[in-house]
N, CA, C and O of each residue as an XYZ file, in Angstrom:
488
protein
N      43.004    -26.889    -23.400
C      42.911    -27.969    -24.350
C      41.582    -27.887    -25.075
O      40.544    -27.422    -24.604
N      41.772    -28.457    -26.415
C      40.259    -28.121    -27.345
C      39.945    -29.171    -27.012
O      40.523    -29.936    -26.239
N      38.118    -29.417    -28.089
C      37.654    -30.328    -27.570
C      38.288    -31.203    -29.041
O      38.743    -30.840    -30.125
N      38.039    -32.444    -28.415
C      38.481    -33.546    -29.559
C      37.303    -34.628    -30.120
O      36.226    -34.781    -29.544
N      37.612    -35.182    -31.066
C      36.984    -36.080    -31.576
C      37.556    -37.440    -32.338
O      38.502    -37.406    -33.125
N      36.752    -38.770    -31.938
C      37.456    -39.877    -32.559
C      36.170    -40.529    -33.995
O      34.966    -40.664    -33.775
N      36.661    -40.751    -34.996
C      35.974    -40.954    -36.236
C      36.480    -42.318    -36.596
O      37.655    -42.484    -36.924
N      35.700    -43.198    -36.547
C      35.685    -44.266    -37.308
C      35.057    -44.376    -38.270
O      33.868    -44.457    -37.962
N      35.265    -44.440    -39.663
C      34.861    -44.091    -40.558
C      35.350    -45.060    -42.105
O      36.295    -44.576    -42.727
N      34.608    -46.587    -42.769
C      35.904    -47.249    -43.442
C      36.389    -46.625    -44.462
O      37.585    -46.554    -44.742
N      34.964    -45.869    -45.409
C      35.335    -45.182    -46.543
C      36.570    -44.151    -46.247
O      36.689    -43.570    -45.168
N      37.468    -44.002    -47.336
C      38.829    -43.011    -46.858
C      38.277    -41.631    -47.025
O      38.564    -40.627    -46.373
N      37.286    -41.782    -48.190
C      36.777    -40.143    -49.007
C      35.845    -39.267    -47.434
O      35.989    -38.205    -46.829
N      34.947    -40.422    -47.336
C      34.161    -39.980    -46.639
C      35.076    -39.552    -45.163
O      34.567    -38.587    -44.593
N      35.932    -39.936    -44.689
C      36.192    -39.828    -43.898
C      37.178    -38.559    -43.480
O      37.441    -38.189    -42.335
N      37.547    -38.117    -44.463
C      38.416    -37.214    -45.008
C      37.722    -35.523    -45.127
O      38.173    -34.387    -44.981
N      36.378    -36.135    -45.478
C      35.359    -35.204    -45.823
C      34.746    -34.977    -44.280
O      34.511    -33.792    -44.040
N      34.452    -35.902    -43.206
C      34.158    -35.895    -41.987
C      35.533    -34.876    -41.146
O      35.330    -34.214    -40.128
N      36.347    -34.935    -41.578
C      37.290    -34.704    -40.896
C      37.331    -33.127    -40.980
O      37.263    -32.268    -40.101
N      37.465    -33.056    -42.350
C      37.279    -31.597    -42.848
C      35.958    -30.585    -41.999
O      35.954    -29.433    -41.567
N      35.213    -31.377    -42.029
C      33.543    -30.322    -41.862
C      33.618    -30.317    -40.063
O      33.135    -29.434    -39.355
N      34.371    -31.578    -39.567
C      34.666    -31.507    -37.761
C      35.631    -30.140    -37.489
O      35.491    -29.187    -36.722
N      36.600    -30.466    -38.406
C      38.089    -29.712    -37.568
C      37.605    -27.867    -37.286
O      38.230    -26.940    -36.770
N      36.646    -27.927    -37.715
C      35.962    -26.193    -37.565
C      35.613    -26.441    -36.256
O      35.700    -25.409    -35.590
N      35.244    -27.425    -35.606
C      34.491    -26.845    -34.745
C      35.545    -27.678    -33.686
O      35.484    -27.123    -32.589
N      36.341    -28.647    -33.668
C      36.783    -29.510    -32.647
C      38.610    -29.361    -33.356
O      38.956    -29.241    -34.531
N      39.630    -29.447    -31.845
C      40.464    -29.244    -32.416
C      41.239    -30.261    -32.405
O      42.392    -29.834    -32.351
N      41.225    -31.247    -32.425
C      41.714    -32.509    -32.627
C      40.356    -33.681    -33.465
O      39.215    -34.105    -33.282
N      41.179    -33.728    -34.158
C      39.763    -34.756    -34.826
C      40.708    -36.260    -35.630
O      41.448    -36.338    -36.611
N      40.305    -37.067    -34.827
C      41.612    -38.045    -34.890
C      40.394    -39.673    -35.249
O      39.466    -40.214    -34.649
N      41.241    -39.927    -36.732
C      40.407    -40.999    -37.781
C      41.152    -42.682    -37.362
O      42.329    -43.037    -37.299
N      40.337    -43.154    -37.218
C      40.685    -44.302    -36.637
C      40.285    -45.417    -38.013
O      39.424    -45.154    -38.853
N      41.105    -46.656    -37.997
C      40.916    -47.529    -38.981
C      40.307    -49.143    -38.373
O      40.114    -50.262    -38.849
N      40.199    -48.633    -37.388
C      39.187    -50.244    -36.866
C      38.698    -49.949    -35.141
O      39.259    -49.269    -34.281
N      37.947    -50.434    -35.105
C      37.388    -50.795    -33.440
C      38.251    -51.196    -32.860
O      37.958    -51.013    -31.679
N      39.003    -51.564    -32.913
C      39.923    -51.632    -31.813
C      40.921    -50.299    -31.954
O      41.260    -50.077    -30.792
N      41.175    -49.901    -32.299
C      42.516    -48.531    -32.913
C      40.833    -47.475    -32.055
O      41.092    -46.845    -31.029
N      39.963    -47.445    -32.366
C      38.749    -46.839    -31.687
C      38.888    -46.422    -30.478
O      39.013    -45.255    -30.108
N      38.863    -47.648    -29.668
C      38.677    -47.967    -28.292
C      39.836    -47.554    -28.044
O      39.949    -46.509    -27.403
N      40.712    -48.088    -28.374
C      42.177    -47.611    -27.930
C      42.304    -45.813    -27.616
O      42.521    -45.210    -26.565
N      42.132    -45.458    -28.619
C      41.683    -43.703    -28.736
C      41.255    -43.547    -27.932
O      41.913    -43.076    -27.004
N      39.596    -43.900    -27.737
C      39.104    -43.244    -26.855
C      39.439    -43.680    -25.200
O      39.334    -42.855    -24.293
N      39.728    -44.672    -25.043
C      40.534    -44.658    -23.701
C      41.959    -43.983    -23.198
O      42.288    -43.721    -22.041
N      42.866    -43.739    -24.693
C      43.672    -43.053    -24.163
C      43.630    -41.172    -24.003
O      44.272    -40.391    -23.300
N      42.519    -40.984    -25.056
C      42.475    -38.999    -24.934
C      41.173    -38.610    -24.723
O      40.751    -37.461    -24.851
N      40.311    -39.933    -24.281
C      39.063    -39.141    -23.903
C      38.171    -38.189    -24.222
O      37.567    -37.356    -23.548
N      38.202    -38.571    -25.861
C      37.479    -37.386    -26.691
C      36.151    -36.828    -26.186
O      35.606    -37.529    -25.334
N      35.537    -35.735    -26.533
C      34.050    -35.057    -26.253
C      32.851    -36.272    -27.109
O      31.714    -36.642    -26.817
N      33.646    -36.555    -28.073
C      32.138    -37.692    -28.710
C      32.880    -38.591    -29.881
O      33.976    -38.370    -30.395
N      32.256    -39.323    -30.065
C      32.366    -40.017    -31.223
C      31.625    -40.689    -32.271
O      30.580    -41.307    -32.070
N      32.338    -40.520    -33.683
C      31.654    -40.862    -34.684
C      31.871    -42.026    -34.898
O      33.036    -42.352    -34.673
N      30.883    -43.201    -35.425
C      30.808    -44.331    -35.740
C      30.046    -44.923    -36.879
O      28.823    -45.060    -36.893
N      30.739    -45.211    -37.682
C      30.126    -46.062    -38.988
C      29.662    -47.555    -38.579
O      30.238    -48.553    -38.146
N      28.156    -47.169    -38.978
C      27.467    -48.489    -38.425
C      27.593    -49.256    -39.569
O      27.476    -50.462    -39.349
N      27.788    -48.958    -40.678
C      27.753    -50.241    -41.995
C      29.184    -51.450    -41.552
O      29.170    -52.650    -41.826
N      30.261    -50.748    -40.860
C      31.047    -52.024    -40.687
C      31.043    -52.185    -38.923
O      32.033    -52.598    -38.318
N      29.975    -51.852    -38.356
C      30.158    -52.357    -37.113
C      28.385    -52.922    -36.220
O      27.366    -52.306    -36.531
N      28.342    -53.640    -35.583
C      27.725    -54.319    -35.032
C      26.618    -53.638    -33.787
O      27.220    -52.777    -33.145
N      25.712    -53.755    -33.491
C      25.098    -53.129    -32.453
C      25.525    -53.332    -31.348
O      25.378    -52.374    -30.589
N      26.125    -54.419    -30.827
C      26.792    -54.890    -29.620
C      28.254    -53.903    -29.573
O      28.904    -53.770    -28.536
N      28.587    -53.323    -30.743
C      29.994    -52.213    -30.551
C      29.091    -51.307    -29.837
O      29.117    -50.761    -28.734
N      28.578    -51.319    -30.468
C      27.431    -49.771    -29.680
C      27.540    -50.014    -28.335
O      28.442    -49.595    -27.610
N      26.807    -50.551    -28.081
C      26.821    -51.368    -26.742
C      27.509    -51.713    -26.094
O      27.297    -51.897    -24.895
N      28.629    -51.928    -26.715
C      30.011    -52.271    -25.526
C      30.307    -50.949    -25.449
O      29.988    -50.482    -24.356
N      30.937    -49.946    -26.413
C      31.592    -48.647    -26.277
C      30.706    -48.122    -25.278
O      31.236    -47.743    -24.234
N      29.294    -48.012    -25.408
C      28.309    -46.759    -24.493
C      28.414    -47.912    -22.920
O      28.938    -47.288    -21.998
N      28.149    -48.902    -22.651
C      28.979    -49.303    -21.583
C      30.409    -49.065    -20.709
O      30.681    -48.936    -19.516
N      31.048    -49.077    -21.773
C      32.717    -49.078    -21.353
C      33.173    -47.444    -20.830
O      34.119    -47.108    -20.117
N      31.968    -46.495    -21.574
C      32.063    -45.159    -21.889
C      31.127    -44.620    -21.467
O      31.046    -43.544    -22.058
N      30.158    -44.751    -20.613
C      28.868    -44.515    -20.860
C      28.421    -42.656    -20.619
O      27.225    -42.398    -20.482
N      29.363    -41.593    -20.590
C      29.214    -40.408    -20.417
C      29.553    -40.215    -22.176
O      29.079    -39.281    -22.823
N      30.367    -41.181    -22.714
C      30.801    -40.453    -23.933
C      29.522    -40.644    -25.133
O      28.806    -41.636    -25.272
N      29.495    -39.370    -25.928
C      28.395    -39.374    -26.673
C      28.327    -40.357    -27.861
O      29.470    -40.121    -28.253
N      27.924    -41.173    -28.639
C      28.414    -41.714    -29.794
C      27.027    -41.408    -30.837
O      25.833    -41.698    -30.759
N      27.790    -40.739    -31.738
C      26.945    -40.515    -32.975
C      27.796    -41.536    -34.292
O      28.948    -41.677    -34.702
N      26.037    -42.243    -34.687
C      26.630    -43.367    -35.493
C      26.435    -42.231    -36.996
O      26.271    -41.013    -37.076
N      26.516    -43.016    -37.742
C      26.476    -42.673    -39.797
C      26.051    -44.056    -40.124
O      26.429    -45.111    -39.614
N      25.232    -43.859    -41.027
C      25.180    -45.393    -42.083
C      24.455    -44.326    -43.200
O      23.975    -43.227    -42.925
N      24.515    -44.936    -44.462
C      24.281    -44.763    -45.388
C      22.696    -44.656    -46.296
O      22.289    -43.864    -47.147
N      22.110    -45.823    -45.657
C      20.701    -45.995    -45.950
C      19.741    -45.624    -44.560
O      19.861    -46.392    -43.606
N      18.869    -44.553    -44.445
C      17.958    -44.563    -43.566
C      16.892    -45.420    -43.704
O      15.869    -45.434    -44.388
N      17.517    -46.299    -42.678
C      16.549    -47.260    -42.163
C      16.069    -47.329    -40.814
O      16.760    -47.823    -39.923
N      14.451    -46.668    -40.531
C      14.466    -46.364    -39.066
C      14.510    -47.504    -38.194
O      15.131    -47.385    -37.138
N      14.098    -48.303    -38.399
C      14.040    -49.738    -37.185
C      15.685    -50.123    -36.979
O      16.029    -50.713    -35.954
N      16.557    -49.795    -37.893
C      18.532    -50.131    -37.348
C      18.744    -48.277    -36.427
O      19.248    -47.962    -35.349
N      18.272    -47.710    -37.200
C      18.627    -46.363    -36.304
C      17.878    -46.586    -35.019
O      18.574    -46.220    -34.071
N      16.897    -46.979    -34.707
C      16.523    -46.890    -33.529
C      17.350    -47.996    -32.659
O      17.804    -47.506    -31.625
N      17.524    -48.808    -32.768
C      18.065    -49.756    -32.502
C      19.284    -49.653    -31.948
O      19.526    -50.341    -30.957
N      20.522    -48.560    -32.615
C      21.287    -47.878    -32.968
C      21.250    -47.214    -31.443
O      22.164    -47.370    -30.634
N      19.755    -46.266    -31.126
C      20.333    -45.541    -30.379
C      19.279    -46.070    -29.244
O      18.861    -45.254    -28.422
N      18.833    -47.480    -29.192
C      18.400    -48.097    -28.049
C      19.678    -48.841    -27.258
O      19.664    -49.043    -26.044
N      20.948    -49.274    -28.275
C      22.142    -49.345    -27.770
C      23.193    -48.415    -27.114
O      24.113    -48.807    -26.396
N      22.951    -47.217    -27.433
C      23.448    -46.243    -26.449
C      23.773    -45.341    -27.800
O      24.838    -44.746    -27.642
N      23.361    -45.160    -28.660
C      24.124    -44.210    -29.795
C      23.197    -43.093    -29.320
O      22.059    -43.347    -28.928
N      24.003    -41.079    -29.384
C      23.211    -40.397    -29.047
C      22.787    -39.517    -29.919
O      22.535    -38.353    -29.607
N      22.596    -40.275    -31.819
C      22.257    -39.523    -32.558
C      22.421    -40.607    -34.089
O      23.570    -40.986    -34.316
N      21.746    -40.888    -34.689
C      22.773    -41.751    -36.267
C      22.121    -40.816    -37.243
O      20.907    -40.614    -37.275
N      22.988    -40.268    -38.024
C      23.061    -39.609    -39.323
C      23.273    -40.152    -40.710
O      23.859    -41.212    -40.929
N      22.884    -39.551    -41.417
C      23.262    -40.224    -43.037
C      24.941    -40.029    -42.824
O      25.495    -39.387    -41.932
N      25.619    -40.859    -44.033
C      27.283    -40.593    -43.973
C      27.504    -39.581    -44.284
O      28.226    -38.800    -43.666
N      26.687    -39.272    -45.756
C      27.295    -37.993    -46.666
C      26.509    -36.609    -45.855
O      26.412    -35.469    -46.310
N      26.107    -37.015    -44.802
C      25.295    -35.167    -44.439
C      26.654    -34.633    -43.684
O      26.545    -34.932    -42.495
N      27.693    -34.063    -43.893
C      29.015    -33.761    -42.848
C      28.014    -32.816    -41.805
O      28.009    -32.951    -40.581
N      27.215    -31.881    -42.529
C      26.963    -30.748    -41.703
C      26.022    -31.026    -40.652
O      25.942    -30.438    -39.573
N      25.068    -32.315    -41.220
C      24.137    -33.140    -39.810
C      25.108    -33.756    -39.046
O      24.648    -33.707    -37.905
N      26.430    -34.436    -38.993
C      26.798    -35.390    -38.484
C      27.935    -33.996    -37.338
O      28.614    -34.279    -36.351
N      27.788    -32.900    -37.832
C      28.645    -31.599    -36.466
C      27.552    -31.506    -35.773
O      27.790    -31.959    -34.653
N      26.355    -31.114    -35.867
C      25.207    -30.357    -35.516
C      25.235    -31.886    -34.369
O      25.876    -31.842    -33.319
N      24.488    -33.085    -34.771
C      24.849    -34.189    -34.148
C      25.620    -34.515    -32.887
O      25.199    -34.889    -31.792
N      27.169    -34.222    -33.418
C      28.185    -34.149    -32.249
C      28.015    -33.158    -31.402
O      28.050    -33.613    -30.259
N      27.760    -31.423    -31.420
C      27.574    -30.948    -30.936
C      26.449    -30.846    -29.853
O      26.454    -30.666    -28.635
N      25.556    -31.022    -30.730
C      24.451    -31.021    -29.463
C      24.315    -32.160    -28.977
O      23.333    -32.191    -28.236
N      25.067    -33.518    -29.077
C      25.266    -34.810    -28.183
C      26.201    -34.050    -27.046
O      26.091    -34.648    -25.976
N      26.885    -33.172    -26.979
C      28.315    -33.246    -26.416
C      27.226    -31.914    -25.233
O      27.205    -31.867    -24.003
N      26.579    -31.151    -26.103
C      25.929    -30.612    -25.054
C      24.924    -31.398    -24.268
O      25.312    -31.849    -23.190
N      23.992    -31.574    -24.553
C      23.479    -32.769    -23.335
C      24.241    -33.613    -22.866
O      23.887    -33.954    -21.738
N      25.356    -34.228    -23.316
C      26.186    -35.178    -22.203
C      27.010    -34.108    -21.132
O      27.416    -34.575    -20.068
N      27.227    -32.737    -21.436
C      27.268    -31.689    -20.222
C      26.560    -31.639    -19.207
O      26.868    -31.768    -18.022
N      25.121    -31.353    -19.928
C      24.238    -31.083    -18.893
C      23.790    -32.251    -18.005
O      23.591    -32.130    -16.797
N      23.600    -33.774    -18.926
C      23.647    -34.891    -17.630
C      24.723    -35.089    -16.522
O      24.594    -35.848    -15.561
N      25.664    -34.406    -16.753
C      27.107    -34.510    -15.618
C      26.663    -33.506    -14.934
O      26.677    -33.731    -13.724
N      26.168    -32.203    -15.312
C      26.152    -31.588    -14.822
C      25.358    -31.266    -13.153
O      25.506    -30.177    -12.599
């Protein structure tokens, strides 16, 4: 089995474009349309990491998912770098936040989240 990925993502373009620049490297890459359709995902196929758009979601999602999940990696996206929400971001359990439009930061991201969440199991 490949590795997989769950994308929450609201923009359709962007997400489409996320999907595209993932499916190289992950072989399931499966786009979700709300936090709950999210969670659902990731409890039922147990993806390697996940992407999360922080412009429509809350720090406490962070926080519940890296609770509920806490081996699974979550790399957020928002749009404006703003370091005091990114940190924040990943004082809630996020293990990386990227600009939206960087696709090629937001693999590099997943990947090397997915490798250190190896090596802490390991």
């Amino acid at each position: 089995m490949g590795l997989s990925v769950v994308v929450l993502e609201n923009d359709p373009g962007v997400a489409q474009s996320l999907a595209g620049g993932l499916s190289s490297h992950f072989h399931s890459v499966q786009l979700t349309r709300s936090k709950e359709e999210l969670r659902e995902r990731v409890a039922k196929s147990r993806p390697e990491v996940v992407i999360l758009d922080m412009e429509h979601s809350r720090l406490s999602d962070i926080l519940s998912l890296h609770t509920d999940f806490p081996l699974l990696p979550i790399v957020c996206t928002h749009r404006v770098p703003d370091d005091d929400l990114w940190i924040a971001a990943m004082e809630a359990g996020a293990a990386d936040v990227c600009r939206t439009g960087d696709v090629q930061d937001v693999l590099h991201a997943a990947l090397r989240s997915m490798a250190v969440a190896k090596c802490a199991v390991a």
